[in-house]
C-alpha positions as CSV (number, residue, x, y, z in Angstrom):
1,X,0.0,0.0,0.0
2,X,1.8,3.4,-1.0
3,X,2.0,6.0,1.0
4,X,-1.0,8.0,0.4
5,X,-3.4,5.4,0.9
6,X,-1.8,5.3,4.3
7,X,-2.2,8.7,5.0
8,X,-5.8,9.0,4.1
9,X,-6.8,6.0,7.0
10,X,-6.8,8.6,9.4
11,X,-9.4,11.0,7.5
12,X,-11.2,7.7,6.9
13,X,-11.5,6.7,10.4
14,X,-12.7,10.0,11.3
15,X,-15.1,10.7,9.4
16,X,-16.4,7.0,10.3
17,X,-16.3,8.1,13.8
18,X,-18.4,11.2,13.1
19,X,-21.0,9.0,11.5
20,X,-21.2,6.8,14.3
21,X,-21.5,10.1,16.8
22,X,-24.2,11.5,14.8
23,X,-26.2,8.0,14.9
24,X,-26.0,8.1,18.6
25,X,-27.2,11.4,19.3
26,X,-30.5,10.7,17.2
27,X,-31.9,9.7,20.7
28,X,-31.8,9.1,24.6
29,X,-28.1,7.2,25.3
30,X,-29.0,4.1,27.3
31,X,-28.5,4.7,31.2
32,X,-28.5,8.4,30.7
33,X,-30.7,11.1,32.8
34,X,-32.9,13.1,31.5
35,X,-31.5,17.0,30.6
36,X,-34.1,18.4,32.5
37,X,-37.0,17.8,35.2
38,X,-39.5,20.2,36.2
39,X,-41.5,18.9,39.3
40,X,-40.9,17.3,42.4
41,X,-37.9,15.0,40.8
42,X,-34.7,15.9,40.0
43,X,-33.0,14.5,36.5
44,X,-31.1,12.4,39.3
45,X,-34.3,10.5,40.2
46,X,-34.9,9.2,36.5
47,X,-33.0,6.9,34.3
48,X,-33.6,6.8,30.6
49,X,-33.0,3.6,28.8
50,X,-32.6,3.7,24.8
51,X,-33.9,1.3,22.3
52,X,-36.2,-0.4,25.3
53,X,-39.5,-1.2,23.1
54,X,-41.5,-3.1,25.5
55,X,-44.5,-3.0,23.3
56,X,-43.0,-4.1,20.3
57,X,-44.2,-0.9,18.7
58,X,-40.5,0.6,16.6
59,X,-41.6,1.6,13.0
60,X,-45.5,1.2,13.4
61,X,-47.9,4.0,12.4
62,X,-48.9,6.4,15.2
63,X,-52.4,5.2,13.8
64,X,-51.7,2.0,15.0
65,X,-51.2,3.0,18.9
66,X,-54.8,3.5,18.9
67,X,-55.4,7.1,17.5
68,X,-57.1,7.9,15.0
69,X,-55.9,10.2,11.8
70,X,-58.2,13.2,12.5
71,X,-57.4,13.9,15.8
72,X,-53.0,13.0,15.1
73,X,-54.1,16.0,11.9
74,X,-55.1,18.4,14.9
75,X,-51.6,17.9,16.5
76,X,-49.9,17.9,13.2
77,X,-51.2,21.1,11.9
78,X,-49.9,23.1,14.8
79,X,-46.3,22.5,12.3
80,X,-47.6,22.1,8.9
81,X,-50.7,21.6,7.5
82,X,-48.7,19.8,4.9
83,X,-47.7,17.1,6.6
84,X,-50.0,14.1,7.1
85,X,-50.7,12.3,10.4
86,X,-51.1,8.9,8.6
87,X,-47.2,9.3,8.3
88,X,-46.6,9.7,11.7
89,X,-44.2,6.4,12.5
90,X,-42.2,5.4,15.9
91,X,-38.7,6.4,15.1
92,X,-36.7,6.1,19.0
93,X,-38.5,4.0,22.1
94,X,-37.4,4.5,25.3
95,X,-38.2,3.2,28.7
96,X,-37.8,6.0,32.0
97,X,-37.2,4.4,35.5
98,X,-37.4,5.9,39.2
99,X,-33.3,5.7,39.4
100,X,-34.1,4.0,42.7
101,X,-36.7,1.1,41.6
102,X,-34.3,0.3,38.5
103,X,-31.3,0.0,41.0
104,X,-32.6,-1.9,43.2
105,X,-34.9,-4.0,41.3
106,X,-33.1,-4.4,37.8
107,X,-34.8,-6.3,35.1
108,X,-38.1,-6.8,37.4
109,X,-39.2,-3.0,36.9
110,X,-39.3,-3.8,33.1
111,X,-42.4,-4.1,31.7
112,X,-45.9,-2.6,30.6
113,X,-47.9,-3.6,33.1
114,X,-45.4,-2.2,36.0
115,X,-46.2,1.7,35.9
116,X,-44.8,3.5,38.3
117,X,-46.5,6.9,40.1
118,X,-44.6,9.8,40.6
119,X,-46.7,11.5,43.4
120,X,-47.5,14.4,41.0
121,X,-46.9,15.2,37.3
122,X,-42.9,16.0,36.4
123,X,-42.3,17.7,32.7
124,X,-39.5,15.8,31.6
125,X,-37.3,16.8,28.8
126,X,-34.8,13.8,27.0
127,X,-32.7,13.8,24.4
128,X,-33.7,12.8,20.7
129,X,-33.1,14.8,17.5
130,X,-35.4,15.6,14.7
131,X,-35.5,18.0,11.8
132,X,-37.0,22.0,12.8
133,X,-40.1,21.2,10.0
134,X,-40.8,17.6,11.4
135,X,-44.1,16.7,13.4
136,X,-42.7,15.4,16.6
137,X,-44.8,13.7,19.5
138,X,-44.3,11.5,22.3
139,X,-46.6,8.7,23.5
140,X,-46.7,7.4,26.9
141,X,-48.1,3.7,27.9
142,X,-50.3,3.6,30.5
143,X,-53.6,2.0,32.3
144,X,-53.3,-0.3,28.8
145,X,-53.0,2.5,26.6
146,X,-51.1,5.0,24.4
147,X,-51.0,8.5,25.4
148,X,-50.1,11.8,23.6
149,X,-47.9,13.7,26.6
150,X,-45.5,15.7,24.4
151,X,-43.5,17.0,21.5
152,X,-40.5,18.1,19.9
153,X,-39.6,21.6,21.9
154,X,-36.2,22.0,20.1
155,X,-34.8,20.1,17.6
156,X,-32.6,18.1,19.9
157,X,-34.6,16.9,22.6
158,X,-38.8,16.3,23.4
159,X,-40.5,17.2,26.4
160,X,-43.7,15.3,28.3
161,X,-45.6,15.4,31.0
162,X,-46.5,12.9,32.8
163,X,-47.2,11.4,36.5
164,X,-46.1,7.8,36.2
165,X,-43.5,6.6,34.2
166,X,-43.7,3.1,32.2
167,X,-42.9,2.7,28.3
168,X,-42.7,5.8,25.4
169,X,-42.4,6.4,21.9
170,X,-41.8,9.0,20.2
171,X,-43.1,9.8,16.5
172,X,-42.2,11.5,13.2
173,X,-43.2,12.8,10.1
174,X,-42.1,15.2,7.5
175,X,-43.8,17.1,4.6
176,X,-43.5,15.3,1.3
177,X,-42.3,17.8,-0.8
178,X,-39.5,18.5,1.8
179,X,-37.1,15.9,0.7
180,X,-34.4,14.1,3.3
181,X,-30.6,15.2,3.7
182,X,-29.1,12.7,1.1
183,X,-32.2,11.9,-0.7
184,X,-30.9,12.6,-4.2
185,X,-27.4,12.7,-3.6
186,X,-26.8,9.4,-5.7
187,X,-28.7,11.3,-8.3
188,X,-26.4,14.2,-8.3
189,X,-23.6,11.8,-8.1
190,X,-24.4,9.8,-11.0
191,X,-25.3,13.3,-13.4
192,X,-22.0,14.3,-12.1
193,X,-20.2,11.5,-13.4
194,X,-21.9,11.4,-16.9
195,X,-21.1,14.9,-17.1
196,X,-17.6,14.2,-16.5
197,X,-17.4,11.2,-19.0
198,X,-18.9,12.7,-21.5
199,X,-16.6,16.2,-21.2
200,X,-14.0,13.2,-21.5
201,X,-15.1,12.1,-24.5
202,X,-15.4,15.5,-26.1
203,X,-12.1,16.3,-25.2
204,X,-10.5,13.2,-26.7
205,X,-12.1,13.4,-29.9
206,X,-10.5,17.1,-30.4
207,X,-7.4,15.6,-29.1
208,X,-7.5,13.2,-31.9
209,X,-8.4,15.9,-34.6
210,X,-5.6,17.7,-33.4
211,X,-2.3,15.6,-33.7
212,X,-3.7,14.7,-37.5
């Protein structure tokens, strides 16, 4: 391997390592506290874990949590009008634990059916990034049910409300006609290239003509 190929690992593994970062901040780190509590907790009295999907519920339909699309459109509109609440899909899950109960009881305060009271509501704001014209709300499991307690207040983090903690799910949408970082960039790519081939081409036909 010459030399330049050894001198570009370290931009290689860099950038790798950026993609990796950015994949990680796109929600709550497991074990983590939440960045802010308003109530009578403290972020020291909750634990967030990542990824937990007790209800089996990661890329369904907000329509399939037991809401229906016209009163999702009420939510949605406060964003854009554009965007439609039969998009709406679970994109992070995350479960949130008295710090104590999880401690002490580890894998037993998992579930559903184990909710938890607070002894009064706590506005609780967690990690999880999203674009500034996506619809953004959180769901919160409870009594058997899925309930709307939040929404995107930034775009890198959600806040709820709630008085007992137990399973949540946050979901997404975005307006069609605003299309995804990336979306066409093998498009652009590919133009790119045929551009280039065929400026190529043009310039080794002349090259020819010339040395006749």
């Amino acid at each position: 391997m010459s030399k330049k190929r050894f001198m570009a690992l370290p931009a290689i593994a860099l950038v790798v390592s950026m993609m990796a970062a950015t994949a990680f901040a796109g929600s709550p780190t497991p074990g983590t506290h939440p960045t802010k509590v308003v109530g009578n907790l403290t972020t020291d009295d909750i634990i967030i874990i990542e990824g937990e999907d007790v209800e089996e519920v990661m890329g369904k339909k907000a329509t399939d949590l037991g809401f229906s699309e016209s009163e999702l459109q009420k939510e949605v509109d406060k964003v854009d009008s554009k965007i439609k609440a039969a998009d709406l899909t679970v994109y992070v899950t995350f479960g949130a634990y008295l710090k104590s109960d999880y401690e002490n009881n580890g894998p037993e305060v998992k579930g559903s059916e184990r909710t938890v009271d607070l002894g009064g509501e706590n506005t609780i704001t967690v990690t999880c990034e999203s674009e500034s014209t996506d619809a953004v709300l959180v769901f919160h499991f409870v009594n058997g049910a899925w309930k709307l307690v939040g929404k995107a207040d930034s775009t890198t983090t959600v806040t709820f409300t709630v008085s007992t903690l137990s399973p949540f799910a946050v979901v997404k949408a975005s307006a069609k006609s605003s299309a995804q970082t990336g979306e066409y960039a093998g498009a652009y790519i590919v133009m790119v290239a045929v551009a280039l081939v065929a400026a190529g081409a043009i310039f080794a036909i002349r090259a020819k003509k010339a040395t006749k």
